[in-house]
C-alpha positions as protocol buffer text, in pm:
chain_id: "A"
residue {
  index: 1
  type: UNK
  ca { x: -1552 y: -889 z: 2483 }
}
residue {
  index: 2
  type: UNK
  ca { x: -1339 y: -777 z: 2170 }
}
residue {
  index: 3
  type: UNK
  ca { x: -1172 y: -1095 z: 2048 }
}
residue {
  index: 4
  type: UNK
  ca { x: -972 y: -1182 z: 1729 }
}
residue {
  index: 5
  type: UNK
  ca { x: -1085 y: -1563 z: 1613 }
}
residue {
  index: 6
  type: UNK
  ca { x: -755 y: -1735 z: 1604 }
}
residue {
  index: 7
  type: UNK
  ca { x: -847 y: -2078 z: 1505 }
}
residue {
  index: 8
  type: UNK
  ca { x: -1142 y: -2289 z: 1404 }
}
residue {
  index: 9
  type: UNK
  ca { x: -1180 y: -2673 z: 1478 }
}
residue {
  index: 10
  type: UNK
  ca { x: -1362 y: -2922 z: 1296 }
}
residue {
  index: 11
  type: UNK
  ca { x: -1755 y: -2978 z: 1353 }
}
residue {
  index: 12
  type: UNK
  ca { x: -1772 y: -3229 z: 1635 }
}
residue {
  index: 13
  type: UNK
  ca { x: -2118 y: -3406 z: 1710 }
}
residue {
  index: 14
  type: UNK
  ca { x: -2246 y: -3396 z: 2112 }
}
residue {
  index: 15
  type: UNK
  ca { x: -2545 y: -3572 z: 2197 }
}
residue {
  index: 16
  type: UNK
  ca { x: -2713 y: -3448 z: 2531 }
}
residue {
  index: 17
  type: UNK
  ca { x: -3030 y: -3494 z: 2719 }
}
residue {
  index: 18
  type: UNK
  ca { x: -3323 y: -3242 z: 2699 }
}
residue {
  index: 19
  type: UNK
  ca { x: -3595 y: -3243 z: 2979 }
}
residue {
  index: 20
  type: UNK
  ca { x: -3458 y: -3569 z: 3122 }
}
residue {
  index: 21
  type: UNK
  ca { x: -3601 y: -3792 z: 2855 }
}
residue {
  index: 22
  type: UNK
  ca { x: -3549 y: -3678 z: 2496 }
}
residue {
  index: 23
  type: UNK
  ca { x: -3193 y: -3735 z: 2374 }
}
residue {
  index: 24
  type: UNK
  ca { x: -3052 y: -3456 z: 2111 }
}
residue {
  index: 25
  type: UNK
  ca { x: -2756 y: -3443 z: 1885 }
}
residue {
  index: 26
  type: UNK
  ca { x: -2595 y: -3096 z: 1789 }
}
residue {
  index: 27
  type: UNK
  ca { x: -2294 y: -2958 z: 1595 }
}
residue {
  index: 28
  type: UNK
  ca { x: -2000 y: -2783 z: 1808 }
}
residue {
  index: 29
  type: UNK
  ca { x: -1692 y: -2658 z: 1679 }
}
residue {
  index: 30
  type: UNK
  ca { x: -1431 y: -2518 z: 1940 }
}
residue {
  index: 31
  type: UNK
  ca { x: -1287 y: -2217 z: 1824 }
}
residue {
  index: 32
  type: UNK
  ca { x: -964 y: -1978 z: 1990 }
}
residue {
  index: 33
  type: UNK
  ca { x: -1043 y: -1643 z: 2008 }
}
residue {
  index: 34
  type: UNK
  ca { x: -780 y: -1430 z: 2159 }
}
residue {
  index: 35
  type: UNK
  ca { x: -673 y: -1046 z: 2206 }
}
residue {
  index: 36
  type: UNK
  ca { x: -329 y: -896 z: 2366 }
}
residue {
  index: 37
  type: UNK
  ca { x: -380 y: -1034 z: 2700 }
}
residue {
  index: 38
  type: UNK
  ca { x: -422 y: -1384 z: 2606 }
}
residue {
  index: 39
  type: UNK
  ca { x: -661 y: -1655 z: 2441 }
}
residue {
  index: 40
  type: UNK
  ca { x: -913 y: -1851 z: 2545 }
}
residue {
  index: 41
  type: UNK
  ca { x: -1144 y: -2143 z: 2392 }
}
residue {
  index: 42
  type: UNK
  ca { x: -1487 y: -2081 z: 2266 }
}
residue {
  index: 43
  type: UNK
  ca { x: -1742 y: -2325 z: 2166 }
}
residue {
  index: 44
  type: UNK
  ca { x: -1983 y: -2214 z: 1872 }
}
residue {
  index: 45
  type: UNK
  ca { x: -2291 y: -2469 z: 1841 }
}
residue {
  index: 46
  type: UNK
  ca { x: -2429 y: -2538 z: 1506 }
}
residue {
  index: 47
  type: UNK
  ca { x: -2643 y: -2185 z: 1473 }
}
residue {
  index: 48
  type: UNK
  ca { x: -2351 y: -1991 z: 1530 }
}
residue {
  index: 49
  type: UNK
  ca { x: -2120 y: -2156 z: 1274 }
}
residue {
  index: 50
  type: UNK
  ca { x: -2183 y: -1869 z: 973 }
}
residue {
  index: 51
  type: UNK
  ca { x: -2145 y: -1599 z: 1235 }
}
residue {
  index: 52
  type: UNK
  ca { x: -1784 y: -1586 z: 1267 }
}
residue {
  index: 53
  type: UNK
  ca { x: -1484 y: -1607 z: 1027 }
}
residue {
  index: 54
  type: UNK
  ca { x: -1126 y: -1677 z: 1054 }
}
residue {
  index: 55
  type: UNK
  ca { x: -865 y: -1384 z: 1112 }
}
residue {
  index: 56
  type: UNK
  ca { x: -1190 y: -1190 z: 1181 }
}
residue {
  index: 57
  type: UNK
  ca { x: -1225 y: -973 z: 1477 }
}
residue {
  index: 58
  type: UNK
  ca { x: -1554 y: -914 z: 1673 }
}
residue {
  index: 59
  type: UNK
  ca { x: -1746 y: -811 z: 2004 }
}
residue {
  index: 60
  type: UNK
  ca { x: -1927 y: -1044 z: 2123 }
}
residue {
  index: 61
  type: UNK
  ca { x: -2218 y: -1049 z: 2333 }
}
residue {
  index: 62
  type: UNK
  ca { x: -2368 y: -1269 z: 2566 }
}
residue {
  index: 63
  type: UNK
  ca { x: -2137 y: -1519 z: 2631 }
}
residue {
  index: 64
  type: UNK
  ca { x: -2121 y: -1761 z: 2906 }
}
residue {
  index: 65
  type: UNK
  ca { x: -1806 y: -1848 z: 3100 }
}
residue {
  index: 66
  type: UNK
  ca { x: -1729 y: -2134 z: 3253 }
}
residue {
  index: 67
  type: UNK
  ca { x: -1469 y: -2285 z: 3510 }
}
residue {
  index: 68
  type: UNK
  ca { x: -1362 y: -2650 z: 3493 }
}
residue {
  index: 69
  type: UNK
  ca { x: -1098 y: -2837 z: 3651 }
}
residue {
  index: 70
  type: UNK
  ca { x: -930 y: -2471 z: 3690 }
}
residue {
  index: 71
  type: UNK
  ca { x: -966 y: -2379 z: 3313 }
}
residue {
  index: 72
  type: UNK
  ca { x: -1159 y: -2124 z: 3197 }
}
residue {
  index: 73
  type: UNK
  ca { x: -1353 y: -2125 z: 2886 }
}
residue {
  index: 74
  type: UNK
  ca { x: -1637 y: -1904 z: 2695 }
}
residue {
  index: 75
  type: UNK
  ca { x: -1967 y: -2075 z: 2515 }
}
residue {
  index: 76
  type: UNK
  ca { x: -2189 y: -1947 z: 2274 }
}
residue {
  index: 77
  type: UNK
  ca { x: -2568 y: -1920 z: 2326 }
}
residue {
  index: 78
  type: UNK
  ca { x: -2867 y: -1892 z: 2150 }
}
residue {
  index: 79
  type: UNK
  ca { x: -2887 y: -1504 z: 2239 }
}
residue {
  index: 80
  type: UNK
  ca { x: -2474 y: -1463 z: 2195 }
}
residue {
  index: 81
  type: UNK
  ca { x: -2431 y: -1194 z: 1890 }
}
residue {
  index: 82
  type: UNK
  ca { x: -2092 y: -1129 z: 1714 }
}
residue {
  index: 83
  type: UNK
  ca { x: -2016 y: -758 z: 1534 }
}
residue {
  index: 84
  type: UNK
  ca { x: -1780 y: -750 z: 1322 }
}
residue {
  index: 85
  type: UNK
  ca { x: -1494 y: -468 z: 1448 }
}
residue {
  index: 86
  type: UNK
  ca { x: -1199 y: -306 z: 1339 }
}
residue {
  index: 87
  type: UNK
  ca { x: -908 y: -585 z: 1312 }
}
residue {
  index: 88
  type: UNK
  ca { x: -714 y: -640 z: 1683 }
}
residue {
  index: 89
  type: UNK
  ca { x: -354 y: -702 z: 1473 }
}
residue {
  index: 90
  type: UNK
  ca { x: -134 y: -935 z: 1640 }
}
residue {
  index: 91
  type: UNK
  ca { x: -304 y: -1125 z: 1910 }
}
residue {
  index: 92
  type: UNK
  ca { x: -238 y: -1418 z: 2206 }
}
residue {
  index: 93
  type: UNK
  ca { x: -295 y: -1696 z: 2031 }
}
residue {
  index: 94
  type: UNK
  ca { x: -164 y: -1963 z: 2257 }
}
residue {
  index: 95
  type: UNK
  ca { x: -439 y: -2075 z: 2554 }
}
residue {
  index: 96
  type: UNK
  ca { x: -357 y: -2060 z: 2893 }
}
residue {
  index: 97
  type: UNK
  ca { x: -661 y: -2027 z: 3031 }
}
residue {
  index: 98
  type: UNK
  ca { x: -623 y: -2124 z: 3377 }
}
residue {
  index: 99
  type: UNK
  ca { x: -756 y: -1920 z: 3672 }
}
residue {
  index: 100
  type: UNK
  ca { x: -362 y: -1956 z: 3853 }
}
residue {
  index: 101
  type: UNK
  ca { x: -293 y: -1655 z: 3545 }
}
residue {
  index: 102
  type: UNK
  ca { x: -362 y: -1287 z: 3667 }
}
residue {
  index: 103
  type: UNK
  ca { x: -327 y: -994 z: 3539 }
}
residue {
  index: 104
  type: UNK
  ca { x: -353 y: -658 z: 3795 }
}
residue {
  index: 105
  type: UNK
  ca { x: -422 y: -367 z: 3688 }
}
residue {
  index: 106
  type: UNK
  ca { x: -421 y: -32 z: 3930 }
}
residue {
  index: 107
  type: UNK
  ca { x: -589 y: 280 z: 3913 }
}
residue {
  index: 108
  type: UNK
  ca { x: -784 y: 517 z: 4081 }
}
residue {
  index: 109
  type: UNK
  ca { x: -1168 y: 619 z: 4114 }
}
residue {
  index: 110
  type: UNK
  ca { x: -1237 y: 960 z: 3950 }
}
residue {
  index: 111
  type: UNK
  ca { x: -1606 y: 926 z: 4032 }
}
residue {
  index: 112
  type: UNK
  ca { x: -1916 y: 717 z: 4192 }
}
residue {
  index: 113
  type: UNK
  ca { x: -2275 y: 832 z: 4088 }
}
């Protein structure tokens, strides 16, 4: 994914539960990345914070998407790798991230191997 990072929140603490018994706290920021056909949230966790700068563009890899109450969102994990790419310009910075959006593209197969 080839993303342009549009905004960065504050550093928000989230306490979950690790093998059922052992409570953890971590760092999260939320972050909108976004590219000509829209934006979309992201959330970085507290290794990933020096990874990524504002008005920076990147590819990212290894990302995991998730649907929730018909929004769709992208999280950072401990694998997830941002290079740094040419800048995207002007990008969709406004999210509207629900699954009711669709874009349709049409073409045709030149080949199957």
């Amino acid at each position: 994914i080839e993303v342009k990072i549009c905004e960065i929140g504050a550093e928000v603490p989230f306490t979950f539960e690790e093998y059922d018994f052992k409570k953890v706290q971590k760092l999260k920021k939320t972050v909108v990345v976004g590219d000509k056909t829209g934006a979309l949230e992201l959330t970085l966790w507290e290794p990933n914070f020096h990874q990524v700068r504002l008005g920076e563009s990147y590819q990212m890899k290894l990302v995991k998407s998730c649907l929730i109450n018909s929004q769709i969102t992208l999280s950072a994990v401990s694998d997830t790798h941002f290079l740094k790419i040419e800048d995207l310009g002007n990008v969709k910075t406004n999210v509207e991230s629900s699954v009711t959006t669709t874009y349709t593209s049409k073409g045709q197969i030149m080949t199957i191997s």
